[in-house]
C-alpha positions in Angstrom: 127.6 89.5 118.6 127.8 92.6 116.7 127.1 93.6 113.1 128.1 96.4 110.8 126.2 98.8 109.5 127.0 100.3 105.6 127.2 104.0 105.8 123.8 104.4 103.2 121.5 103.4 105.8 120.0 104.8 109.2 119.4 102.1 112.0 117.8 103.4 115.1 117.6 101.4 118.3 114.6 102.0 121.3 114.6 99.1 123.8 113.9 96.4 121.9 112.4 98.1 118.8 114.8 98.8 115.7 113.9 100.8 112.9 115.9 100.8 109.3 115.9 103.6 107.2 117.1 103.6 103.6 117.3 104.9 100.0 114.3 101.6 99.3 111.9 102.9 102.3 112.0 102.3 105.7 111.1 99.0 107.8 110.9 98.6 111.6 111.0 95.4 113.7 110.0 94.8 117.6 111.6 92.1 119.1 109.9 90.2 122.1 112.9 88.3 123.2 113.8 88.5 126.7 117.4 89.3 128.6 118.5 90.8 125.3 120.1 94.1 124.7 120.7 95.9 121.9 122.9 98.7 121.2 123.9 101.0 118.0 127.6 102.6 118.6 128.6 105.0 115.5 128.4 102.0 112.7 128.2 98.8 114.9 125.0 97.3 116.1 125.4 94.7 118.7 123.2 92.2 120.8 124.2 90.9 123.9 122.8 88.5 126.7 123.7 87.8 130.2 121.6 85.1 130.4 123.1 81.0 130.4 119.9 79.5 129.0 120.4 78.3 125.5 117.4 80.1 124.4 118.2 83.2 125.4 121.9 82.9 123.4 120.5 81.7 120.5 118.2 84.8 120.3 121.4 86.6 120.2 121.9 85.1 116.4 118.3 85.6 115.5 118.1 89.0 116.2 121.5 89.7 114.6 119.9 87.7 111.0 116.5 90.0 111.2 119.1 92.9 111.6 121.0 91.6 108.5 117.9 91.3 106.5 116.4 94.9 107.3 119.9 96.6 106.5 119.6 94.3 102.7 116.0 95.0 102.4 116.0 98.9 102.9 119.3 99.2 100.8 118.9 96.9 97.8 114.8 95.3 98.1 114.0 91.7 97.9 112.6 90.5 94.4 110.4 87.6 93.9 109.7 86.1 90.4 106.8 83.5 90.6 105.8 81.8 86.7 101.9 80.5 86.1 101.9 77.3 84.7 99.4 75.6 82.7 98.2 73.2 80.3 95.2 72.0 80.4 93.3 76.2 80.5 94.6 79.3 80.1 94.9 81.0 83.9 94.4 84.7 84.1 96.0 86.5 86.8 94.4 90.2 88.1 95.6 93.1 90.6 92.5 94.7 91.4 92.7 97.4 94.2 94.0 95.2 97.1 93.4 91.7 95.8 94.9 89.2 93.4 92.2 87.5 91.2 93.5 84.2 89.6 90.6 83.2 87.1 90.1 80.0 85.4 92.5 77.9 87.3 91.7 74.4 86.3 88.8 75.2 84.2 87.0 76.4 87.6 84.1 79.1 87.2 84.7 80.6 90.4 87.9 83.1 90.3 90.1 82.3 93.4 91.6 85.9 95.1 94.1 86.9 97.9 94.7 90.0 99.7 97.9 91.8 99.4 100.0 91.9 101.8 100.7 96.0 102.4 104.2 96.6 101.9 104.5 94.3 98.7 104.4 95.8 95.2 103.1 93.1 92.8 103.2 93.5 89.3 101.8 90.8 86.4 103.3 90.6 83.1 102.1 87.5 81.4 103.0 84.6 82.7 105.6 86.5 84.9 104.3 87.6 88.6 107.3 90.1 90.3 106.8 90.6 94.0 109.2 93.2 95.7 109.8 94.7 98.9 111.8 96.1 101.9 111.0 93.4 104.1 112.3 89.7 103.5 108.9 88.1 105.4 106.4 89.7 103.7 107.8 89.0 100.3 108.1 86.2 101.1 105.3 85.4 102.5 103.0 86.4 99.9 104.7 84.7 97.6 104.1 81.7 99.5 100.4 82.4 100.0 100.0 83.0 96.2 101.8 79.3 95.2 99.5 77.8 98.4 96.0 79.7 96.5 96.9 77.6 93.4 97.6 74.7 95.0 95.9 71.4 93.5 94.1 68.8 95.6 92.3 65.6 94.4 94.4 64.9 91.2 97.2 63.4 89.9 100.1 66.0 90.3 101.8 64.1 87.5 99.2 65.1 85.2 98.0 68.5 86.6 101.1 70.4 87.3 98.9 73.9 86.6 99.8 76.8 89.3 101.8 79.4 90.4 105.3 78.7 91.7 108.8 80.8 92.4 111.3 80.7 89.8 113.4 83.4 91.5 114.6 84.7 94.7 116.7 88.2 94.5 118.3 86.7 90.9 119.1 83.6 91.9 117.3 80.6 89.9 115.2 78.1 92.4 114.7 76.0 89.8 116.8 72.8 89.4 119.5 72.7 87.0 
């Protein structure tokens, strides 16, 4: 399976290691998968397997989607928008150094706080959190850590629909219409 590259990033290949250069940053990727090769000629990437297992074929894809993703991500960025809800208190949400401080969060005196993940800018404008990076995972997974830190356990989620959640992912809406 092969993939084309655009001409505005740089995609170096070393064994199994693949490293995407571009005019956002630069991300690199290891793959662990085994009877898989991979292979940059001029503008085409490819990944091929001689192997008949299943596994190994379906790899083949895998790879080809990280690929995909580091060529979007080092080009054009991923954006996150997550929204704080509330209405019973009025949540406060911090960038301090390293960590994200959400304060007040149900009325609760002790501030609940995440580490960063490195790679991902966060900014916080009011209600409105943006998360952005090169690397589709680690947007996304903060993002998922921060709706999981204000997640609400023993009440009534009809009632208490207070947190954090994603309203946006790269401009398109993830909220129902």
């Amino acid at each position: 399976m092969s993939y084309k590259i655009t001409e505005d990033v740089q995609l170096e290949v070393a064994g199994l290691s693949v490293t995407a250069k571009g005019k956002k940053g630069e991300d690199k990727k290891v793959f662990k998968a085994k009877h898989i090769v991979l292979k940059k000629e001029g503008d085409t990437f490819t990944v091929t397997t001689d192997s008949p297992r299943k596994v190994d074929r379906t790899d083949v894809g895998t790879i080809i989607g990280h690929v995909k993703n580091m060529v979007e991500g080092v080009e054009k960025g991923f954006t996150y928008k997550m929204k704080v809800v509330y209405a019973h208190f009025p949540v406060t949400v911090k960038v301090t150094g390293k960590k994200l401080v959400v304060e007040n969060f149900l009325g609760e005196k002790m501030a609940r706080s995440m580490d960063l993940v490195e790679g991902v800018t966060v900014q916080v404008k009011g209600p409105e959190i943006t998360l952005t990076g090169v690397d589709k995972e680690l947007v996304g997974l903060c993002a998922s850590q921060l709706e999981q830190l204000c997640r609400i356990r023993d009440r009534d989620r009809r009632v208490f629909q207070d947190g954090i959640y994603i309203i946006e992912k790269n401009g398109v809406s993830t909220l129902h219409k």
